[in-house]
N, C-alpha and C positions, 0 to 999 in steps of 0.2 A: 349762111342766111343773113347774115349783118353787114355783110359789104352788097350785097345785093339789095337791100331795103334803103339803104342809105343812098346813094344816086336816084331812088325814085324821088323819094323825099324832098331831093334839092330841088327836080325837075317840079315837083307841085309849086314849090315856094319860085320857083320863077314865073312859073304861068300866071302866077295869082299877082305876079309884080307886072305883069306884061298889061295885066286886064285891066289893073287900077292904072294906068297910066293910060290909057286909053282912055276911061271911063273920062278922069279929070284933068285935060291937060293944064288948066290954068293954076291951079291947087296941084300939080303933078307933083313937083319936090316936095311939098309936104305932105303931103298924100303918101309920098314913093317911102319918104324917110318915116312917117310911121308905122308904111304897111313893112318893110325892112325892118324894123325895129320891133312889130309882132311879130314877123317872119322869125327871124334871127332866135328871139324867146322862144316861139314855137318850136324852131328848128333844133335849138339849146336841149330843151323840155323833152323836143322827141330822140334828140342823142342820147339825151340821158336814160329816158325811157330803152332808149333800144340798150345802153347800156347795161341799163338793168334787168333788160328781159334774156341780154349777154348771156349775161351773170346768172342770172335765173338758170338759163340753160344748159350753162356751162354746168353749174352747181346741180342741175338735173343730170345730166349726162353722167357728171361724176358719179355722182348717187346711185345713177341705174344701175351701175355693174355691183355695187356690193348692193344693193338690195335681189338682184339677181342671185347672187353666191350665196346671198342671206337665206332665198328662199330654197336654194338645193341642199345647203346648209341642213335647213330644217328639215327637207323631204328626208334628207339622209336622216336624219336624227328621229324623223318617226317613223323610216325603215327599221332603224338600229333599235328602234326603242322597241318594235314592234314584236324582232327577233328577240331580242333580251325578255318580252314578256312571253313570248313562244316557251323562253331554255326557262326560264324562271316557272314557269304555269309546269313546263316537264318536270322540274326539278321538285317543285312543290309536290306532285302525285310521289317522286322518289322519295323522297322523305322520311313518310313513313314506315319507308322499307331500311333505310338508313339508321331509320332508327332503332328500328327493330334490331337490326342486324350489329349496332354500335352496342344494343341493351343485351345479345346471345355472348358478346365475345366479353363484355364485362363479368357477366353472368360465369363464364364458363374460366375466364379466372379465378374470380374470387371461390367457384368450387376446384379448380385447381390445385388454388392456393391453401383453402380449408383440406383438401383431402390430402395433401403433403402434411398439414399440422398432422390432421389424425393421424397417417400412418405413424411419424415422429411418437405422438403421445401414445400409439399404439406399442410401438418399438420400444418405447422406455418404458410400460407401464407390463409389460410381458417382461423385461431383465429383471424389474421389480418383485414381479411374482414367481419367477423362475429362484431367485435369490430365499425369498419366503420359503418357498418348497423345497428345496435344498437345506435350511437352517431346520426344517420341520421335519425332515427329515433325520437328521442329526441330533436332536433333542430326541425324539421318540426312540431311535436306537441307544442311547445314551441312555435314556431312562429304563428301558426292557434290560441292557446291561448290567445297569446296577441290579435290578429287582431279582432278576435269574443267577446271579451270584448270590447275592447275600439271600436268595431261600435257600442255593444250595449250599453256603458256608458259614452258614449263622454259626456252627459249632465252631469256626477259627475264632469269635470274638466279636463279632458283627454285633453290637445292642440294637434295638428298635431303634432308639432313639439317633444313631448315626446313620442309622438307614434310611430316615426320616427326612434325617437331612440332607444328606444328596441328594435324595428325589425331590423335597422340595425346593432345592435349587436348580433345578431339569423345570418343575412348575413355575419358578421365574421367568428362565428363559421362554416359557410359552405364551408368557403375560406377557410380559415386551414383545414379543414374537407379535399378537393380538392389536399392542399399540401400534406398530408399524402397518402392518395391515390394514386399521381404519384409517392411516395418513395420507395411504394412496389413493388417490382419483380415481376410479375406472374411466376407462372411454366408452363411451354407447355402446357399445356392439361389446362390451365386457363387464356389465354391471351389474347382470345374472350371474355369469362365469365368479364374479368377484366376489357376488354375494354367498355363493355355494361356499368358495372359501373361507370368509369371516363364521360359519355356519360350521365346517369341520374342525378349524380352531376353537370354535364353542365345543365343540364336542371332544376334541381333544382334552382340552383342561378339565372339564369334566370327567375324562375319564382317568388320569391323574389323579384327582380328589377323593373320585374315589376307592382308588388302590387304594391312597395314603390312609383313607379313612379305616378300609379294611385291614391295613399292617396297623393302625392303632389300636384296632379293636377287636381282635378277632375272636373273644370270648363271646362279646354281645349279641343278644339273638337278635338286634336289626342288621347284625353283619348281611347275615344268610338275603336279607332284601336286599341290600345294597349290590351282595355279587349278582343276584337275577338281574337288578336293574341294569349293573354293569356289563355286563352278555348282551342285553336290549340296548345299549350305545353303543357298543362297537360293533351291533349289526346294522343300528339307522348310519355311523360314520361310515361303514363299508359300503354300504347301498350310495349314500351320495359321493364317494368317493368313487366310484364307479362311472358318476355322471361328470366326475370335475376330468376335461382332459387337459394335460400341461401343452403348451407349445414344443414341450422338449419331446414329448410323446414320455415323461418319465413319468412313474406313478406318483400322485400325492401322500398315500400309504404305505410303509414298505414293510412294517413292524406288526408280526402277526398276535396281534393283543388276544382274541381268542385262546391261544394257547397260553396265553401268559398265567389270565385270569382262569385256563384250569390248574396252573400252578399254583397259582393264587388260593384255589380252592382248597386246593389238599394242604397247602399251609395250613389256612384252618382248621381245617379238622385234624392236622397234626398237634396243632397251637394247645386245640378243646383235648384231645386225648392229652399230653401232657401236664395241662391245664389238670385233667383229672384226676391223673396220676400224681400230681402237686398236693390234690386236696388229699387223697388217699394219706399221702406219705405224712404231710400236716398231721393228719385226726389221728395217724399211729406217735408222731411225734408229739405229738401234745396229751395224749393219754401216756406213753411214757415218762415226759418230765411229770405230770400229774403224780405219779405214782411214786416217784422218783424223792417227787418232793416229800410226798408223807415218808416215807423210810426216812428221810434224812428228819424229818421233827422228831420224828420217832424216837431216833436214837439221840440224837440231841437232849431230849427231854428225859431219857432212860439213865444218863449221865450219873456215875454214882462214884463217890470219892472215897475208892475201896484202899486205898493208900490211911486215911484218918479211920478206916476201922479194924484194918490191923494194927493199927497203933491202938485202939482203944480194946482188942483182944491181947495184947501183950500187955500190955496195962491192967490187965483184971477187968477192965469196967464192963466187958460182955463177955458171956461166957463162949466156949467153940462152936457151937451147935449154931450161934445167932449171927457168927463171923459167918461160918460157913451157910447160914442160907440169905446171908446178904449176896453172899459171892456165887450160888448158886442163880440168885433170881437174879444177878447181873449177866450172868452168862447165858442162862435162859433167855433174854428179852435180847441179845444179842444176836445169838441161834436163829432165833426167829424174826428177826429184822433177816437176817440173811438168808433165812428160807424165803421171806416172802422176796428178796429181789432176787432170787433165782428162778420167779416163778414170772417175774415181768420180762414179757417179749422185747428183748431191743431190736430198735429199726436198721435198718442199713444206715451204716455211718455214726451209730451211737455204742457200738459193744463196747467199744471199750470205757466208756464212763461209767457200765455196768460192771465189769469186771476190774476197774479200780477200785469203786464203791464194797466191791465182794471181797477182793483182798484187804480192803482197810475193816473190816467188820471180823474177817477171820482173823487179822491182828487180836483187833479188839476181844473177841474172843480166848484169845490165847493168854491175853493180857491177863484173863480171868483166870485163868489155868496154874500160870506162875502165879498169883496171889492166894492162889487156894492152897499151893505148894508150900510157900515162903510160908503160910499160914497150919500146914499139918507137921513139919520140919522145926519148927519152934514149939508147937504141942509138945512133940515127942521129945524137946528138949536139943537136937540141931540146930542150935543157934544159929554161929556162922553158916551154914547151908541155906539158912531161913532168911539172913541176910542176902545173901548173892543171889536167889532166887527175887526178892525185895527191889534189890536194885537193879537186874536184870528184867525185870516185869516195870520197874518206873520208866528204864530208858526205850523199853519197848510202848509203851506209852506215849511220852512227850512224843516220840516219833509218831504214832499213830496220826495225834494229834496236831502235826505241824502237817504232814501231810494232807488229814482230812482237811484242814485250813485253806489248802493249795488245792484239792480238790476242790471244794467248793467256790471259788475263784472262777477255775476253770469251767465248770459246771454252769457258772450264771451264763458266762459268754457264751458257750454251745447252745446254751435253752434258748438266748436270743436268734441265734442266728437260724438255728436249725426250726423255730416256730414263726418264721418268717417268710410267707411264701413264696418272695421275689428272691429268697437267696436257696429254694431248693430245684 
């Protein structure tokens, strides 16, 4: 388009030169040279112009194609976009299935993961209680051991009081046994099961308490309640022992305490006949020292120093008649000291303090005999005879005497022991 505008161009600026020259030939050069001279501006002006409309052009042309590109550009880009709000507008309705579906598998881990703890805390908390029931098991045989021996060997040497004590060191073991037990956790689904147990271990130690109570006391008339009561625990322990079942399938009971405590029972009432048989033998032993004791003032007090009144019948100072009813009323009151403990029942385990006491009085007696001798033997003027009889009646005496000495000794200690209930 530029090379073809420009040759018109030239052609106008000639015509327009052709005309002025025509018009004024006289003024023609000047005329010519100035209309040349706006031509020429003109012509400069419209070059340039066309230059610039060039360039305009040019610079349009250039521009059309990317504003072309620019505009498929964008078509593309609100196809694209259009599509992207298409999947974006799908995706938005998916979403909340996403999420849903993002919130089931969370969900169904974290119970996963919880019901692996439980079983865990399941798993340990059954060895825990399987260990329990096994140790409780082991204490309650232990303890029925000892009690079913030592009823039936009390006679090798068994005291109360040593039987006491093993058992209530069996009742330790049940108290610790009880602390352990509240240490454990149950898990949910074992909290009843768990509670049944802290609930038989109650009742356990209880009924420990009260055996022990019943071997302390079996005299007491609150015994006789204690064992009813004790019958009513070990049938509410059996009833819930029934309901506790192990995971081993073992029993939580294995020790038939029913039978025990009818051992238990007859104890008692062995303890009470005994018991009675104690007092019996008591009230005979205590009326025999009783009695025992008067003979012996008796004759203590009877005491008579028949030795200084045969010296004062050989002496003249009394006559025979006064010797001999000295000698008479000593042997008398001797006789009768010795009838009357022939007449006292001795108990089991005392004759013989009655039958030393009866051979030191027939001494004594005898003693009387030789002085009445020595005493009619010097009447009749047998001196020596009345001598030998003298000194055979002194040394049968002193002996009496040292004896009865050592009798009474031995006498105190038997009256102690034998009037002591705990040692008959």
């Amino acid at each position: 388009m530029v090379t073809e505008e420009a040759p018109t161009e030239k052609k106008a600026a000639e015509t327009v030169g052709e005309e002025v020259t025509e018009e004024a030939p006289t003024e023609k050069k000047v005329k010519v040279t100035a209309t040349e001279e706006a031509v020429t501006e003109e012509v400069t002006e419209n070059l340039a112009e066309s230059k610039r409309v060039e360039k305009a052009e040019s610079e349009a042309i250039a521009l059309q194609a990317p504003i072309s590109s620019s505009n498929t550009e964008a078509s593309d880009t609100e196809s694209s976009k259009s599509i992207w709000e298409k999947v974006f507008l799908a995706n938005k309705a998916l979403l909340p299935l996403f999420a849903v579906g993002f919130i089931i598998v969370i969900a169904a881990t974290i119970l996963l993961f919880n019901y692996n703890n439980e079983k865990k805390r399941e798993a340990l908390y059954v060895s825990n209680i399987e260990k329990i029931a096994t140790e409780h098991r082991s204490i309650q045989s232990a303890f029925a051991t000892i009690l079913q021996e030592s009823l039936r060997e009390r006679s090798r040497g068994m005291t109360v009081e040593m039987l006491n004590s093993r058992l209530e060191g069996e009742m330790n073991r049940i108290q610790q046994l009880q602390e352990r037990t509240e240490a454990v956790t149950p898990p949910k689904n074992y909290q009843s099961f768990h509670q049944n147990i802290r609930e038989l271990l109650e009742l356990q130690k209880i009924i420990f308490q009260d055996i022990i109570m019943v071997l302390q006391n079996p005299l007491n008339q609150e015994t006789d309640r204690i064992i009813d009561r004790l019958y009513g625990t070990i049938i509410e322990s059996k009833e819930l022992s029934s309901n506790v079942q192990l995971p081993s399938n073992q029993r939580f009971h294995t020790t038939d305490f029913v039978s025990i405590t009818n051992q238990l029972a007859l104890y008692v009432e062995e303890e009470r006949k005994i018991y009675k048989e104690k007092l019996e033998k008591l009230e005979k032993n205590q009326a025999f020292f009783d009695r025992l004791d008067g003979i012996q003032q008796r004759w203590d007090s009877a005491k008579t120093d028949l030795e200084h009144a045969l010296n004062l019948f050989r002496g003249g100072e009394v006559p025979w008649y006064d010797y001999y009813a000295t000698i008479e009323e000593a042997k008398r009151v001797r006789q009768s000291i010795r009838d009357e403990l022939n007449g006292v029942p001795a108990p089991a385990g005392l004759e013989e303090l009655k039958t030393q006491l009866n051979r030191l009085l027939t001494d004594a007696v005898y003693y009387c005999d030789l002085m009445e001798r020595a005493g009619t033997l010097y009447l009749y003027g047998d001196y020596d005879y009345s001598e030998l009889r003298r000194q055979e009646a002194q040394e049968l005496n002193q002996k009496v005497q040292k004896n009865y000495g050592n009798y009474k000794k031995n006498y105190q200690i038997q009256k102690e022991v034998m009037t002591n209930l705990n040692n008959l």
